[in-house]
C-alpha positions in Angstrom: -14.9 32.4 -62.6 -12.0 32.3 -60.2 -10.4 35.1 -62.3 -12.8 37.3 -62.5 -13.7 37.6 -59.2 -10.1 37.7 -58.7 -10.2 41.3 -60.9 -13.4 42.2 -59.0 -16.1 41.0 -61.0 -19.5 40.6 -59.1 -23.3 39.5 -59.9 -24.2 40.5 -63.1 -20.7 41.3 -64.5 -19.0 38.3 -63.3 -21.6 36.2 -65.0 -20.9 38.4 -67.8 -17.5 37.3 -67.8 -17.9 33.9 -67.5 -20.2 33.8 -70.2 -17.8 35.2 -72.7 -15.3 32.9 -72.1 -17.8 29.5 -71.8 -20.2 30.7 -74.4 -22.2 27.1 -73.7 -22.2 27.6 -69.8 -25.6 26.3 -68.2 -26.9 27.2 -64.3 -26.3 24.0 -63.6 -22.6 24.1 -64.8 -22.2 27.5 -63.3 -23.3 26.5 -60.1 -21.4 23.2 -60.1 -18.3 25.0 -61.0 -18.9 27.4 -58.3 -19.1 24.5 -55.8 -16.1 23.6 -57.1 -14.5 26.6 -56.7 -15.3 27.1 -53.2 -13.6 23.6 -52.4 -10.5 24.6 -53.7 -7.9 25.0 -50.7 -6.0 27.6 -52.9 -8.4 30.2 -52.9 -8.5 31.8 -49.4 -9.7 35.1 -50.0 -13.0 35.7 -48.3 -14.2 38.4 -50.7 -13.6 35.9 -53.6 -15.1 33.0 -51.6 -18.1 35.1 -51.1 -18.3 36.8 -54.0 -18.5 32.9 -56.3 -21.0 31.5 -53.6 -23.4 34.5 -54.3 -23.5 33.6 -58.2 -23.8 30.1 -57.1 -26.5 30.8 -55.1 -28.4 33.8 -57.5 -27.7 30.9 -60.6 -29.0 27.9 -58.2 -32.4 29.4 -58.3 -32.5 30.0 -62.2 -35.5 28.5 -64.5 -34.5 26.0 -66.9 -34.3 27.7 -70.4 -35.4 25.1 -73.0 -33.6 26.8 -75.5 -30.3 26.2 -74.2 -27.9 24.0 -75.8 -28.2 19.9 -75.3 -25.3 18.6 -73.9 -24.8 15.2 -73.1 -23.3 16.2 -69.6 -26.1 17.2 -68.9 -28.1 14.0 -68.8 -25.5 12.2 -67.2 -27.1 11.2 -63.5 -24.3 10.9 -60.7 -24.9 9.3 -57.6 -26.5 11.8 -55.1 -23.5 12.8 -52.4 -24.0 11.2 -49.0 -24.9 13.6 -46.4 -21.6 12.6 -44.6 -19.7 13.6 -47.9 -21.9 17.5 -48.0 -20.9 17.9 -44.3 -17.4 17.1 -45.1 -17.4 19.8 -47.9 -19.1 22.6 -45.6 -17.0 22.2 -42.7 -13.9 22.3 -45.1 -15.5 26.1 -46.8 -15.9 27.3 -43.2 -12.7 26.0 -42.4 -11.2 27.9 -45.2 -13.2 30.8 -45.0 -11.6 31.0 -41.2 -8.6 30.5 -42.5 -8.8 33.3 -44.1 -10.5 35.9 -41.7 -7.5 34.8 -39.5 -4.7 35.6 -42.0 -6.8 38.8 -43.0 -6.9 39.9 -38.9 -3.0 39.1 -38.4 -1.7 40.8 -41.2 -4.0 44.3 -40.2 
């Protein structure tokens, strides 16, 4: 995901990409990977950062498909995140999403 929105990859074509590559990929798995993504204190391009939290978001909103794939994953219930622990998460995005609007202003 990461790489392709790394080569410019958005929407439609990203998603394209990814599905090549993880033939087996579900919304929720995209989107959870996205999340994932977006934690990630090496990636501090905003365009990237952006670019992975609009799939997230566009994918988020999907229909189940029945047909899909079972995966065992995918029954597997984990703990709903305290609200303490989501807070921590956004304020660490928008912390790196500053980061790098500041680095992007200083080096213009």
């Amino acid at each position: 995901m990461v790489d392709g929105a790394t080569e410019g990859l958005s929407g439609d074509q990203l998603f394209s990409y990814i599905r090549e590559r993880c033939p087996k990929v579900t919304s929720k798995k995209l989107v959870r990977s996205a999340l994932l993504a977006l934690t990630d204190d090496d990636i501090t391009d905003r365009n990237i950062l952006d670019t992975i939290y609009a799939l997230a978001i566009k994918h988020r909103l999907d229909p189940v498909d029945p047909d899909a794939a079972y995966d065992e994953e995918d029954d597997a219930y984990d703990e709903a995140p305290s609200l303490k622990a989501i807070k921590h998460d956004i304020i660490k995005i928008v912390a790196a999403l500053d980061d790098a609007e500041a680095t992007k202003t200083n080096n213009s």
